[in-house]
N, C-alpha and C positions, 0 to 999 in steps of 0.2 A: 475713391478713384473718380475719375472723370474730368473733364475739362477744368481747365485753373478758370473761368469767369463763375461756374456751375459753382466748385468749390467755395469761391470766395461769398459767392452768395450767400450757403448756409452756414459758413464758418461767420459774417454777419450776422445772418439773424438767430444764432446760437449765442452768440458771445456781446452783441451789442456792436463792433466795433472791427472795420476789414480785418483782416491777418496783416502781420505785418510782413515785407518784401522780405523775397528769397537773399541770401546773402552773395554779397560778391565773390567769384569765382575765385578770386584770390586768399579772399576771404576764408571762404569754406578750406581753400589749399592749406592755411597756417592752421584753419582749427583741427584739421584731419593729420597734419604733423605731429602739432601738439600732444596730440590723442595717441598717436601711435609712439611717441617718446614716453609718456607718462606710463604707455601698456609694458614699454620694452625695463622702464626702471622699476617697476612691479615688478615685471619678470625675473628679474635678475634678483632681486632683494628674494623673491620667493623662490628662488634656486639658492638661494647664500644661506636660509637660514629655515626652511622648512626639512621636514624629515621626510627621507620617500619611503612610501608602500611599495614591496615589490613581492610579489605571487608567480608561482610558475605551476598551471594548473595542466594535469593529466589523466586521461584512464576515466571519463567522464564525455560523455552525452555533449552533443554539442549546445544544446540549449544548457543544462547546468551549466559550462563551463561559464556561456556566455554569462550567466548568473551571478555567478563569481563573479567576473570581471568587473558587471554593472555595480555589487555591492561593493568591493574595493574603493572603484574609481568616485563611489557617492560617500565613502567616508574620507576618502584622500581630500575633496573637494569642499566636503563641512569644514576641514580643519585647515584647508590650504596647503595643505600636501603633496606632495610629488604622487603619483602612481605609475609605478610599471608593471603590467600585464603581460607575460607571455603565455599565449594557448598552444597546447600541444592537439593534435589528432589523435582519434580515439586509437589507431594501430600505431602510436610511437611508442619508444621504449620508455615506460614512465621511472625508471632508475636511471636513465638520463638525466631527463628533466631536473629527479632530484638533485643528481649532481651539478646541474645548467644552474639553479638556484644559488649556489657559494659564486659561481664563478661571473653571475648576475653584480650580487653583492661586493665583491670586488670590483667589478668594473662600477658601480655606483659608487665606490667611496673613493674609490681613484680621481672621478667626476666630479669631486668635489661636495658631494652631499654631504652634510654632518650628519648625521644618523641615518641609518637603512633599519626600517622594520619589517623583516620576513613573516610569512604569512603561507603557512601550507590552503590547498585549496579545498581541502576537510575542516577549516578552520574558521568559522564565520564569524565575521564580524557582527555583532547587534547594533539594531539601528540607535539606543542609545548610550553608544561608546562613546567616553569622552576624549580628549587630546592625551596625547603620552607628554605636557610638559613635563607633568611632575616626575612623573619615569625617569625621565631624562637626565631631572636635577639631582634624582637622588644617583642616576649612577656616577655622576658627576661630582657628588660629594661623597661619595664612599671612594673614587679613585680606581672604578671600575670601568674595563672598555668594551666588556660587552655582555647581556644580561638572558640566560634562558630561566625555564622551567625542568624542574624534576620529576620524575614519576617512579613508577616502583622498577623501571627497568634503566634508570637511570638519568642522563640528560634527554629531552624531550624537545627534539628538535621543530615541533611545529610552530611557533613564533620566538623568534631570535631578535634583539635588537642590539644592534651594532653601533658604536660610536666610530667614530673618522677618527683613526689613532694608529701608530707605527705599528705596537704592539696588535691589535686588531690585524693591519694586514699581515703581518709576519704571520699571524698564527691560519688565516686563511690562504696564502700561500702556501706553508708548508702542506694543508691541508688537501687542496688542489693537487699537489706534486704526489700525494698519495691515492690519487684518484684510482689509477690505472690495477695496483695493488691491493688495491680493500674489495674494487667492484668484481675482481676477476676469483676471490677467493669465495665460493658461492656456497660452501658448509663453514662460511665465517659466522658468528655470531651477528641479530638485527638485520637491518637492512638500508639499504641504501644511503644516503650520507650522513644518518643518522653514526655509521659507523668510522664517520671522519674525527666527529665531538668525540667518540668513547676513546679512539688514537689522539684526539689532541691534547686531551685532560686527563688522560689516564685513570678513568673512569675504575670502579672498584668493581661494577658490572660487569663491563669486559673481561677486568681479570679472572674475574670467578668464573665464567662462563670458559674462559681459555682453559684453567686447570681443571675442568668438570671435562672435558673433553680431550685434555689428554694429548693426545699426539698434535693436536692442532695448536699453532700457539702463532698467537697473531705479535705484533712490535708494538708499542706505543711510544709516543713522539718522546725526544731526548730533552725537551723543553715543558712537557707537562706539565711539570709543576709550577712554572713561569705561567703559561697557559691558565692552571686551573687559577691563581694565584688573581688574574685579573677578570673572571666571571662574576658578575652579579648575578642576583635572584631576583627574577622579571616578578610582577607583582601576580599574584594568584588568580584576580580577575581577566589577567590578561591571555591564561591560556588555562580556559577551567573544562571539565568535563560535564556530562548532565548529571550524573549520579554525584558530583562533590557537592558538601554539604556550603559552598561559596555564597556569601551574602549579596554579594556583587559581583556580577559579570559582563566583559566587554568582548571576548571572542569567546565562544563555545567548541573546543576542538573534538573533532569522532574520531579520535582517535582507536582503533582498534587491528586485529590481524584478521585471516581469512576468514572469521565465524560473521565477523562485522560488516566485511563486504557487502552482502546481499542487502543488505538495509538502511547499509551508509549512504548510499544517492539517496536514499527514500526521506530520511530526517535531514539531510542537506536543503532539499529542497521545503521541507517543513521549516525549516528556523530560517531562511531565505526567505519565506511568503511573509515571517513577523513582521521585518522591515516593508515590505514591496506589495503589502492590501491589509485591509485591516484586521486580519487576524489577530496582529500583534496589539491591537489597540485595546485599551482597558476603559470603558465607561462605568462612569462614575455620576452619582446625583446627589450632590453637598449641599442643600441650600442656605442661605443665611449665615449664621454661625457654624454650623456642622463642621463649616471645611479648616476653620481653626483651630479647632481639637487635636490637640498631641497625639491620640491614637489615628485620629483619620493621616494627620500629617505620616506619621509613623508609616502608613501602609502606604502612604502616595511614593515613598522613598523607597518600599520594599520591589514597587509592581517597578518601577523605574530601574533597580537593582538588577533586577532580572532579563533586565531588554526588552517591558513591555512602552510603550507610550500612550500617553493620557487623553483621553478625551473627558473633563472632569465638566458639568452642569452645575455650577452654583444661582443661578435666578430661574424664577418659575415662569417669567415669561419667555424665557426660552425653551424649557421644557415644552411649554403651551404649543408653542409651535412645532416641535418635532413631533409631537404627538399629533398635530392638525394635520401632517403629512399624507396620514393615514386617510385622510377625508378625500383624496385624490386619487385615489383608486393605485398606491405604488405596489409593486415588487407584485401584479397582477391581483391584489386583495378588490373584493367587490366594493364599489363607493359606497354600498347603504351600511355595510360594516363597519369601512373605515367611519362613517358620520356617527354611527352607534357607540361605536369606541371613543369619540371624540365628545360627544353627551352624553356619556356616561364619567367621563375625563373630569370637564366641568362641572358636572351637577354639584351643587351648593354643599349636600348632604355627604358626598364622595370624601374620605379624610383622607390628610395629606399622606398617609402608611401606604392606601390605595391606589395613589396619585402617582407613589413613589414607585410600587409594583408594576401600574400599567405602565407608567414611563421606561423602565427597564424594557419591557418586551416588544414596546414600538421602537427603540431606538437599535436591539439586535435584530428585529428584523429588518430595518430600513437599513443597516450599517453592515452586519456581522461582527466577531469580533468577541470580547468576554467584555461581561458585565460582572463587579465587584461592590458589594455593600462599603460604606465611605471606611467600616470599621474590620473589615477584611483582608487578610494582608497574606501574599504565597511564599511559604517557605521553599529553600533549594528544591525541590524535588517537584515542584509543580510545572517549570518549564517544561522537564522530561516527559511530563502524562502527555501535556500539552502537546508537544514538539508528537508524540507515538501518536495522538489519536490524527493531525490532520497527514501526518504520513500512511496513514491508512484510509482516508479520506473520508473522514468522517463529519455528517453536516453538525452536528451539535454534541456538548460535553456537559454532563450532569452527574450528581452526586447524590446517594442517599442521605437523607440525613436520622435514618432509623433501621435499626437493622432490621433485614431482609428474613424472608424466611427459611430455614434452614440454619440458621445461627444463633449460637445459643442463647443472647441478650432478647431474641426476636419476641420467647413468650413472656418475658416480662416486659415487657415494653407493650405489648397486646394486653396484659392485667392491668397496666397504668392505665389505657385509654379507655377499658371498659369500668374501671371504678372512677373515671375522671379526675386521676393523679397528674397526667401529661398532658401538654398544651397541645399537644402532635393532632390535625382533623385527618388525617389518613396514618394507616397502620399496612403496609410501610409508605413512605412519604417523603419526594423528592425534594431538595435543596434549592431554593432561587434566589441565595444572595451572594451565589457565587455558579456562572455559569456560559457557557459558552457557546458560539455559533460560528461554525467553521465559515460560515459564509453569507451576504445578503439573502432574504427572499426566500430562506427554508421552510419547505411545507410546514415543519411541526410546527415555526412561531408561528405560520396562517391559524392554523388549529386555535392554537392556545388563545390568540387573540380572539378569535370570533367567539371561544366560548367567555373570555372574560367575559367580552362584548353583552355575551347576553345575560350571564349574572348577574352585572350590575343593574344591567336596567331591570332584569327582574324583582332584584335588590330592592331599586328605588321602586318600582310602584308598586310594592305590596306593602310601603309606607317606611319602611326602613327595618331597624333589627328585632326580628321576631324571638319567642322565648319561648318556640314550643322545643317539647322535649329532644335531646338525640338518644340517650341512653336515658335509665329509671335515675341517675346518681350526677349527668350533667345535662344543663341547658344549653342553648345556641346561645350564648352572650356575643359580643361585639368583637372580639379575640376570634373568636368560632367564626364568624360572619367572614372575615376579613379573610382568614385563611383559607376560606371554599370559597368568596369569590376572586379573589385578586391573587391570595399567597401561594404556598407549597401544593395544599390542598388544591387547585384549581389545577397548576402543573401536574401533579400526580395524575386526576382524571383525567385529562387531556393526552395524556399518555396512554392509560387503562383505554380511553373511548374510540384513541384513534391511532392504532397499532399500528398500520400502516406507513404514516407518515413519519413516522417514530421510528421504524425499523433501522435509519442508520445512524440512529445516535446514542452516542456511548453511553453508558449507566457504571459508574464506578461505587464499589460498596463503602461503606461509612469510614471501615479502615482505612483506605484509600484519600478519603476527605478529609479525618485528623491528620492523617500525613504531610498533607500537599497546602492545606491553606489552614491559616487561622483567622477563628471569626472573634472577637475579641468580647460582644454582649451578643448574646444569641437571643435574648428575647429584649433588646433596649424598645423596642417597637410601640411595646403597648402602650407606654404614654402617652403617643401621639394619635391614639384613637380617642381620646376625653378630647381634642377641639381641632377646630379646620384651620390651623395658621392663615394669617390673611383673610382678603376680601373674597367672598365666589369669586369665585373665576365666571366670563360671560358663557348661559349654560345658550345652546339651539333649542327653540319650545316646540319646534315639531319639524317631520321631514322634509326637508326642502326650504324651510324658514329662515333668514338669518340672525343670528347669534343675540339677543337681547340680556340686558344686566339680570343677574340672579335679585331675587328679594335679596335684602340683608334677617338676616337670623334674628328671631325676635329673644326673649329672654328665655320663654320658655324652650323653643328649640335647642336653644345653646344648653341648657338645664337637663333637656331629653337626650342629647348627644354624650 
């Protein structure tokens, strides 16, 4: 801003050479035509051949709804899709609504839209849904006009998708014309226009429910079987629950009755935060080769399956840097920690196993978010933990990885570590290659960092790995070392040391953990403690110095290591 002489000044001496003149008036008139022809034949091509989103959300907070609406209209706009949003207030009748919904739908395919995808407002979308082409095409090659979902109580009306087809309206017409009839019979079976599908199709739900009841006997359309005749089968991902055992999912519906209410804003608003902070973000640290591995791949397709998205690290000088962060005093951490953290990162001696653990704990603290070993993948049931622990609001998510006490593996698993059978340095011993932080700047990863922090360096000047005894039957070897300074064992005490900080973070028992994630080598690790891939990294030689080259490793170091 400022004067056009000011301007042209440093637009000169930035670029070499004046700017060039403002265009002519008339000029600018055709180019701003142009532009606005080119927006208007877009427009129209993206009404002729996009499919609309359309939601009618009720019975919900008005900041959720708003939630709703922003997720909708951020998936409608990845794919180029239409979105129509209607909000209701929280005292309207939300059996309205559901009804407003068909009669939405009609009015959109009257409008000319070729598909309408309905979308209950329990029904979220994940930030990594893809396009419904393929949907589309297959219901277009089976000779179907329109495609739900089933469940144990029959047609499951929270995502519909509808093609532009005679057959489609007639059956939503006739469906509408029973509106007044289905809504008013209130010891009908289900609810709301859920109870339109079971009259349109002649659902076998219905009927059973109608002769269990006896005097009550509701009609079903005289065309039903026309009706059920042109339904498809919407794809599994597209309207899956947390408990289904689904490999892939693109909406997650909560669907439930009055038990479910009390909790269903609470995990709404959890699977909402996936997409909209990074909770839902998976880090990941692959370097070199790693990330081309079939099982790493394998898990990158699982975390993706689930509606998590990637943050994956494959070079170390990127690493390097996210871990310097820490040297700037963020998320309120003291600067001489972060720089101890950050020379201890570097040092020559530090193996890349180490490298790979501190890296995990600077990047959820600075991020939040879960952290996943390259070779760690969550099966169905790991969203649900997920999705319960930040609806309870919890700052961090961890796992045993050895049973606890009070169960019965616990005292043999305590006889392995005292004859030095099990690689476990704590008895019982938390998990860190599969773990989570509800959010940036959590007390406990301050903790855990500051004590790595001082490990290592305690580590390095007592000259590296010592071999005095732990127990009569095992030494500290390099395995030992690693796990009380950097690994589980470091986690675990950090926990033990500083209860406090730790109080809101969840601890799930080992059952829990085979459940929910698979680790695929649990000990692939120790290889990479025999040498330091790569050059040192540049180590700082004291406080306040800057960063100078490491020696290179002479033979015998490498020989020692």
């Amino acid at each position: 801003d400022g004067p056009p002489s000011t301007f042209a000044a440093e637009a000169t001496k930035l670029n070499g050479r004046p700017p060039p003149p403002p265009p002519h008036s008339m000029t600018l008139r055709r180019r701003m035509s142009r532009g606005r022809s080119a927006a208007r034949r877009m427009s129209t091509a993206k009404k002729d051949a996009a499919l609309t989103v359309l939601t009618v959300a009720c019975g919900y907070d008005d900041s959720l709804r708003a939630w709703v609406a922003q997720r909708i209209r951020a998936y409608a706009a990845r794919h180029d899709y239409t979105a129509q949003v209607f909000l209701r207030a929280w005292d309207e009748r939300c059996d309205s609504s559901s009804w407003e919904k068909l009669n939405r739908t009609r009015a959109a395919l009257r409008g000319g839209a070729p598909y309408v995808l309905t979308v209950d407002a329990d029904a979220v979308i994940l930030p990594t849904a893809g396009s419904l082409r393929d949907q589309c095409a297959a219901l277009d090659a089976a000779g179907k006009t329109w495609a739900m979902s089933d469940d144990e109580n029959g047609p499951n009306g929270g995502v519909v998708l509808y093609k532009n087809d005679a057959r489609t309206l007639a059956m939503l017409d006739e469906m509408a014309a029973q509106e007044q009839a289905l809504r008013s019979a209130w010891l009908a079976p289900f609810h709301w226009e859920q109870r339109a599908f079971m009259y349109a199709i002649g659902s076998s739900h219905w009927a059973l429910k109608n002769r269990l009841q006896g005097w009550l006997s509701l009609p079903s359309s005289p065309n039903s079987a026309a009706y059920a005749a042109t339904k498809g089968a919407l794809d599994p991902q597209w309207n899956t629950r947390l408990d289904d055992a689904s490999p892939r999912r693109s909406i997650v519906h909560l669907a439930g009755g009055p038990r479910a209410k009390a909790t269903k804003p609470a995990m709404m608003r959890a699977l909402l935060r996936l997409g909209a902070t990074n909770a839902g973000v998976v880090h990941r640290f692959t370097p070199g080769t790693v990330a081309t591995r079939g099982i790493v791949a394998e898990a990158r397709g699982a975390w993706a399956g689930q509606g998590f998205r990637l943050d994956e690290v494959i070079d170390r000088s990127v690493a390097l840097g996210q871990v310097g962060r820490l040297a700037h005093g963020v998320c309120g951490l003291p600067p001489q920690v972060g720089r101890r953290y950050l020379r201890a990162y570097t040092h020559p001696n530090t193996s890349f196993v180490q490298r790979a653990d501190m890296w995990r704990y600077a990047r959820l603290l600075t991020q939040g978010g879960v952290y996943a070993d390259g070779d760690a993948s969550p099966t169905p049931a790991f969203l649900g933990e997920y999705a319960r622990h930040i609806s309870e609001g919890g700052e961090g998510l961890l796992f045993w990885e050895t049973p606890i006490s009070g169960e019965w593996r616990y005292p043999w698993v305590k006889i392995g570590a005292l004859t030095g059978i099990s690689q476990y340095a704590r008895i019982p011993e938390m998990a860190q290659f599969v773990m989570a932080s509800g959010r940036p700047c959590a007390p406990w990863l301050k903790e855990l960092v500051e004590l790595v922090a001082d490990r290592v360096s305690r580590f390095h000047a007592t000259g590296g790995f010592e071999r005095r005894s732990m127990h009569s039957s095992q030494d500290r070897s390099v395995v030992y070392h690693t796990l009380v300074t950097t690994g589980p064992g470091a986690l675990t005490d950090a926990a033990r040391n500083h209860p406090a900080a730790f109080a809101n973070v969840t601890r799930l028992p080992l059952s829990v953990l085979w459940r929910t994630v698979r680790h695929a080598s649990m000990h692939s690790w120790h290889p990479g403690l025999s040498y330091a891939p790569g050059a040192p990294a540049p180590t700082p030689a004291a406080e306040g110095e800057p960063p100078r080259a490491a020696p290179a490793p002479t033979r015998k170091d490498r020989k020692d290591r």
